[in-house]
C-alpha positions in Angstrom: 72.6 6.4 -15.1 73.6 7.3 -18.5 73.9 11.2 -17.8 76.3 9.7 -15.5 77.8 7.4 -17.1 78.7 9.8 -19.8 79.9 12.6 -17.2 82.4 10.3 -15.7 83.8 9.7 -18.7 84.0 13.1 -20.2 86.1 13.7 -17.3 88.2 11.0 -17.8 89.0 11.9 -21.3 89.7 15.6 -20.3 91.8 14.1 -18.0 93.7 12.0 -20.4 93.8 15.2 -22.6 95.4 17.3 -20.1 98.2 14.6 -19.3 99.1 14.6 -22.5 99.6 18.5 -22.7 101.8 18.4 -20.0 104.2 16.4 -21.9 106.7 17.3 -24.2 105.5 17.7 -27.6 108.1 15.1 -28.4 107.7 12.6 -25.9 106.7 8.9 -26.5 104.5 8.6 -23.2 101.3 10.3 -24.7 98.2 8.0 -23.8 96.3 7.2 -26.6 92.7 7.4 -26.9 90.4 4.6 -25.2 87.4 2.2 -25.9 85.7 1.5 -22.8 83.0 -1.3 -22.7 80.3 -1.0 -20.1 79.3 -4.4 -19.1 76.8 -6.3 -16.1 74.0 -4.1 -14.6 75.9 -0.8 -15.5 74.9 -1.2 -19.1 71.2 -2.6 -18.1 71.1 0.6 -16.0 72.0 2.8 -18.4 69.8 1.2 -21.8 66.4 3.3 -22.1 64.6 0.3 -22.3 66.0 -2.1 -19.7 65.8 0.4 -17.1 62.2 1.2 -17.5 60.6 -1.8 -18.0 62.8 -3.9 -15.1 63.2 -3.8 -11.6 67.3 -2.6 -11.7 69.3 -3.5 -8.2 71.5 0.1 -8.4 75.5 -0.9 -7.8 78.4 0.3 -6.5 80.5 -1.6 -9.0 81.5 -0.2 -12.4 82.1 -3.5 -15.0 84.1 -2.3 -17.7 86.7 -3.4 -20.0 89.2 -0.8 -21.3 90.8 -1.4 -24.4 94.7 -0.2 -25.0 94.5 0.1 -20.8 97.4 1.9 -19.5 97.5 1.2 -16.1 97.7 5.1 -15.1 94.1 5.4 -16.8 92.7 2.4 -14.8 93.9 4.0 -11.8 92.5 7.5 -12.2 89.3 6.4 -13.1 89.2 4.1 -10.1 90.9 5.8 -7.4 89.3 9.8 -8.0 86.7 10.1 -10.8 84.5 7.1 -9.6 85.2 7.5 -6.4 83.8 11.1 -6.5 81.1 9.5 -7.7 80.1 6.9 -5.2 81.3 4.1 -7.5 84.8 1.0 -7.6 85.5 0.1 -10.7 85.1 -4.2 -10.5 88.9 -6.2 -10.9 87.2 -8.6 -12.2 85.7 -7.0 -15.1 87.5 -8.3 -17.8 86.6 -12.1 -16.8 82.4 -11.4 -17.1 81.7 -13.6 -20.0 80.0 -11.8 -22.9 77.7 -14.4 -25.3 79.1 -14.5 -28.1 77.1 -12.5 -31.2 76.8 -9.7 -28.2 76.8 -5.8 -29.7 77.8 -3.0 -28.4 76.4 0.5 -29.1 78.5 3.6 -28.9 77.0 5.9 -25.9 79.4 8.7 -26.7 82.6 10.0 -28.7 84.9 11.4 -26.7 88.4 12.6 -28.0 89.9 10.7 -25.9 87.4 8.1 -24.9 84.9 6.0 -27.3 82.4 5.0 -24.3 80.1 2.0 -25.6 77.5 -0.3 -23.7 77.0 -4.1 -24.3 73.3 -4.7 -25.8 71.0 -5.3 -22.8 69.6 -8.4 -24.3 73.5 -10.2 -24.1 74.0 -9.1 -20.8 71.3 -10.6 -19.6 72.4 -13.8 -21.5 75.4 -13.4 -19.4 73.6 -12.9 -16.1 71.4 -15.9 -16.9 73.9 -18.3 -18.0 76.7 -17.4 -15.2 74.8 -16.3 -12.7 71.3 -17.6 -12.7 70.6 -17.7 -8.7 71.3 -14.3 -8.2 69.5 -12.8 -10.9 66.3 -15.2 -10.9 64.0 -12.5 -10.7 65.5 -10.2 -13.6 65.5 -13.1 -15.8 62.0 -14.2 -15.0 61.2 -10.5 -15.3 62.6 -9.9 -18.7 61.2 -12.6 -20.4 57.9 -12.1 -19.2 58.5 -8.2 -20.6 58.7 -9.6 -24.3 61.0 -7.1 -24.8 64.1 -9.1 -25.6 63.0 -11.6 -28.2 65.5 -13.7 -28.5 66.4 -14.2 -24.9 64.6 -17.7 -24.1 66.7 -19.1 -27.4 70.1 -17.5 -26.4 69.8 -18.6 -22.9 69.5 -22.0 -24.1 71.6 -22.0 -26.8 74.7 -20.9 -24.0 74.0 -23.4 -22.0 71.9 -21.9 -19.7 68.8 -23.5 -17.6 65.4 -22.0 -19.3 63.4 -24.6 -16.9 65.1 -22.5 -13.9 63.8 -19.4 -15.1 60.0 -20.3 -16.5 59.3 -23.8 -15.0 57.2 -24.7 -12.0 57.2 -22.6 -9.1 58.4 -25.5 -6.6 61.1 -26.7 -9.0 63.1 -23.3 -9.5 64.9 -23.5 -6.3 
């Protein structure tokens, strides 16, 4: 997923790039460059360790959040390069709540793109806390890994329901 992840946004940054050359060198409607955040199971698909130790539900949605949007970016992307791809960029991507002391680590430096992905550990914060029902099994999953040590503590400390997650089997539901 990252190979593609990065792909998709190469092109959209060559895109971007060749927009621009077809303006004047004068003219005020350059784009400017991007920061895209990768966000929900996107980024837990595309971190190294997240994808090999958990069982990872593949999706058709695209959660990202891009910074200095211009709404003729937001529209390429969604309407040919994902689409080229099999994927929709999610409308409602700028909504997902992100715990907050989440970190996001750069994936790749485009010159007209700076692609980054939300730590795995805070997006399954997120998943637990917001969604807890429908991600049951990741959750239970990923703290029984060990591999995000301070997942049981930030689940709790957001408000989420640890008991849902690690309590008796008959009182999950």
């Amino acid at each position: 997923m990252k190979d593609l992840l990065i792909a998709i946004f190469k092109e959209l940054s060559d895109w971007i790039e060749a927009y621009n050359l077809e303006l004047d060198p004068d003219d005020f409607g350059k784009l400017k460059p991007v920061e895209v955040r990768i966000l929900g199971q996107m980024t837990l698909l595309a971190n190294d360790v997240a994808a090999n130790i958990l069982t990872l539900q593949r999706t058709n949605d695209l959660d990202a959040v891009i910074e200095k949007n211009d709404w003729n970016i937001k529209r390429i992307l969604d309407k040919e390069i994902l689409r080229k791809h099999g994927l929709e960029l999610d409308p409602q991507s700028d909504d997902i709540w992100i715990p907050p002391g989440a970190k996001y680590h750069l994936l790749q430096d485009f010159k007209n793109v700076r692609l980054k992905l939300l730590d795995a550990e805070s997006a399954l914060v997120s998943k637990a806390v917001k969604a807890r029902k429908k991600n049951k099994i990741l959750i239970i999953d990923a703290l029984a890994s060990g591999q995000f040590p301070n997942l049981a503590k930030r689940i709790e400390a957001h408000g989420g329901d640890l008991e849902y997650f690690i309590g008796d089997e008959d009182e999950k539901e």
